[in-house]
N, C-alpha and C positions, 0 to 999 in steps of 0.2 A: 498392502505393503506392510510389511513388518517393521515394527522400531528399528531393527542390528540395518534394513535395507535403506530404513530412511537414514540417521546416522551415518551410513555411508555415504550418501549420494551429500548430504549438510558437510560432510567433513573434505567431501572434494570438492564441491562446488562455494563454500564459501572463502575458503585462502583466495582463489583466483577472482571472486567479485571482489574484496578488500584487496585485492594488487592490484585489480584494473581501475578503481576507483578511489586510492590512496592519495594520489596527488593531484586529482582532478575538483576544480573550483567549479565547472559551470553545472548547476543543477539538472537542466536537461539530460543532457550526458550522463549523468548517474542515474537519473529517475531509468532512463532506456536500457543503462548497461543492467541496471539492476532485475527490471523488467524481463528482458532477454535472457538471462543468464539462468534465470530459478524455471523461466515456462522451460524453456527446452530441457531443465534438467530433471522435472517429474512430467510422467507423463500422464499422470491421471490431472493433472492440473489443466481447464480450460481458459484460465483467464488470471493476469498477473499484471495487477498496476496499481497507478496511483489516482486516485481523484485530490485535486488540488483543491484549500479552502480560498473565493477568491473576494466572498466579502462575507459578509455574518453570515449569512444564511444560507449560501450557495458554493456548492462543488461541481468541479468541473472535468473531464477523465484529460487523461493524460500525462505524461507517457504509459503504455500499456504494451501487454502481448496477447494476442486470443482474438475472438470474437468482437465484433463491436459492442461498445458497453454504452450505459445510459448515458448523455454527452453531459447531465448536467441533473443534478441531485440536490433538491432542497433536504436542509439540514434535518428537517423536521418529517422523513421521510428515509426510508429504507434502513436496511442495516450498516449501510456507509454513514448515513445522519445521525444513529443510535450510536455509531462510534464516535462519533462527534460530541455529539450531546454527553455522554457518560462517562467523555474520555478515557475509555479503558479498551484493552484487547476482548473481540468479538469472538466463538468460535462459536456456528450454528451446524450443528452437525448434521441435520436435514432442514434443507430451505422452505421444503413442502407443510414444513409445521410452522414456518415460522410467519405471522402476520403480513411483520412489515416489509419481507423480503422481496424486492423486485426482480422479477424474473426478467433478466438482458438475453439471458439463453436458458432454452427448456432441457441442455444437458445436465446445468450447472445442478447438483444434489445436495453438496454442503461450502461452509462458506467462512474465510477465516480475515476479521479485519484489525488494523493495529493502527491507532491513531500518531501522529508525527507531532509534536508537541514540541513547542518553543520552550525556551526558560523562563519568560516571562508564566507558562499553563496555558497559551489560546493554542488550540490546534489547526495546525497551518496547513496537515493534508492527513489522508488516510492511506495507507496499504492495503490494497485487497485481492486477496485470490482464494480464487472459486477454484472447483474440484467437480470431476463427473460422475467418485464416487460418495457414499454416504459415511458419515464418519471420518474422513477423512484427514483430519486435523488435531492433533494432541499439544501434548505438554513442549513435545521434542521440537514440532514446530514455533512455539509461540517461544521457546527459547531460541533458536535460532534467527528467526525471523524478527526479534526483538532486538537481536545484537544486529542485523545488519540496519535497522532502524534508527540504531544508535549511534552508527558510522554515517547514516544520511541527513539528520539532524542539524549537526554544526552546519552541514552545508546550504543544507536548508532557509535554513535561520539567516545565515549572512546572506544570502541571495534575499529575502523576505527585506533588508534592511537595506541593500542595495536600490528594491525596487523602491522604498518609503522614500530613499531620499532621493531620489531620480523625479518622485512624483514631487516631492519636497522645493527642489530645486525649478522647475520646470513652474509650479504652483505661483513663485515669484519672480520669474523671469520676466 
């Protein structure tokens, strides 16, 4: 796919994830609209979701589109954990070079993650989608895919602080 094709497909499909997810509080909901919305609209894309951070060390998938993915990724461990650990956007452009890559599907050939980062700096989840081909991932997507990161955050974050004090409240009950 060529830059002018991909830019295309970013510039129709992200208006309509930021209108469908604008006013919408519950994280689910987003993590799925989001999830949904980017698989079906490339189709060399095998796999598009989130693995959630659910205590120090461990990630967990969900919501997602594609193939079944690993249910559950210690930090210290794949290129979802390296997003973690480094906090920064991932792009492996062939998986078959890469170490620490866990192979969920032997389509999957390259590999692009972006970590979801609190204001506080602990990273609360990762974005990741896989590709069936090599290469697959540039500048054009870690900008795009970075702004809608950016739209998922706040929501993020107050859902993260909702559960704190749920556990909070419940902890003295």
């Amino acid at each position: 796919m060529n830059k002018e094709e991909k830019e295309g497909i970013y510039q129709k499909i992200t208006p309509i994830i930021r209108e469908m997810i604008k006013d919408e509080r519950d994280l689910i909901s987003v993590l799925s609209t989001v999830s949904c919305e980017l698989f079906h609209a490339f189709d060399h894309w095998n796999w598009v979701g989130f693995y959630r951070r659910v205590d120090k060390q461990t990630l967990k998938v969900g919501p997602y589109q594609g193939e079944h993915g690993c249910l559950t990724i210690d930090i210290n461990r794949g290129v979802c954990g390296s997003c973690v650990r480094k906090k920064s956007i991932l792009i492996i452009n062939d998986v078959s070079k890469e170490k620490t890559h866990i192979a969920c599907s032997l389509e999957t050939q390259s590999e692009m993650v972006l970590p979801i980062i609190s204001n506080s700096g602990t990273v609360m989840a990762v974005f990741d989608i896989d590709s069936t081909q090599i290469s697959a991932f540039d500048s054009t997507d870690q900008d795009y895919l970075s702004n809608i990161v950016d739209w998922i955050r706040p929501i993020y974050e107050q859902h993260t602080i909702h559960q704190l004090e749920s556990v909070c409240v419940n902890e003295y009950a």
